[in-house]
N, C-alpha and C positions, 0 to 999 in steps of 0.2 A: 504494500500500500504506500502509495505517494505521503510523501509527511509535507508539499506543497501547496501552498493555500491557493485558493481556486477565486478568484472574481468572475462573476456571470450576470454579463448587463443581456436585459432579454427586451425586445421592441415589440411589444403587440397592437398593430394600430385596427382597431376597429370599425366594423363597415357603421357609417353614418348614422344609419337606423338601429344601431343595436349595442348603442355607447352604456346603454343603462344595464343591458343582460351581463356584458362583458365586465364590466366595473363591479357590478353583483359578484358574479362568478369571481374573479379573481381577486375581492376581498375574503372570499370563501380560503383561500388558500394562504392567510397569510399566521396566521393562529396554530396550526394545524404542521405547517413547516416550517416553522420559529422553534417547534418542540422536536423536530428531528435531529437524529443524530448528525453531528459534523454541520452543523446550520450555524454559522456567523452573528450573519445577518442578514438580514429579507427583507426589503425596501421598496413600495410600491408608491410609483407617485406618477402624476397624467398631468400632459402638458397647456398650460395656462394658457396656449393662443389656439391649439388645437385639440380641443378635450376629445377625442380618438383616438388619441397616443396614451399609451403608457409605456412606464418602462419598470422593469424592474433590477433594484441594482443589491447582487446579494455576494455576500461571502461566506465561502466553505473551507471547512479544514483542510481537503482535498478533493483532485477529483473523482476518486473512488466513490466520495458520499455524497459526494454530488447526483453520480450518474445512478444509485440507490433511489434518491429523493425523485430523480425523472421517472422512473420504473413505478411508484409507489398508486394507489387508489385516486388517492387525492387530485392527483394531475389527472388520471385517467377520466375521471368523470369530467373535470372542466374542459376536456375536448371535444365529450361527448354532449354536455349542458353549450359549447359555444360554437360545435358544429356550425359551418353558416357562415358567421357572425363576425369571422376574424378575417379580415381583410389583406395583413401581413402578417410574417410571425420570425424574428429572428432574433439568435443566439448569439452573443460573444462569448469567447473562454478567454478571460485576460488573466495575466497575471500582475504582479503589483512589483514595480520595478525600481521605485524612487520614493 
């Protein structure tokens, strides 16, 4: 197991119509993987000029538990609750250099 800490900024920008499902949905998830193992920090925040945007900017102990946390229930439902809905969907894996 990597003993490197994992930063993961995630952009999910939302179809128009469905800003309210999606912000639902993904406060759903913020209580639930704050309590998992190797969980930092999980930081959800949507953007002031364009409320379609969110991002979330989280850190992990590694990426082992990170890719644990992707695998788990929790996510799995909010793919299947925002089916549709999600207009973009992408990943960074940074690491923390300075």
């Amino acid at each position: 197991m990597s003993n490197r800490k994992l930063t993961i900024v995630a952009k999910i920008l939302a179809e128009p119509t469905q800003v309210a499902l999606v912000k639902s949905e993904l406060l759903k998830l913020i209580d639930v993987t704050r309590a998992e193992a190797g969980c930092i920090s999980y930081d959800l925040h949507q953007d002031n000029e364009n409320p379609n945007l969110f991002l979330f900017f989280e850190n992990w102990e590694n990426r082992e538990l990170w890719q644990e946390h992707m695998g788990n229930q929790h996510l799995k439902d909010y793919m299947a609750a925002t089916e549709g809905a999600v207009a973009e969907f992408t990943i960074h894996e940074m690491s923390h250099i300075a």
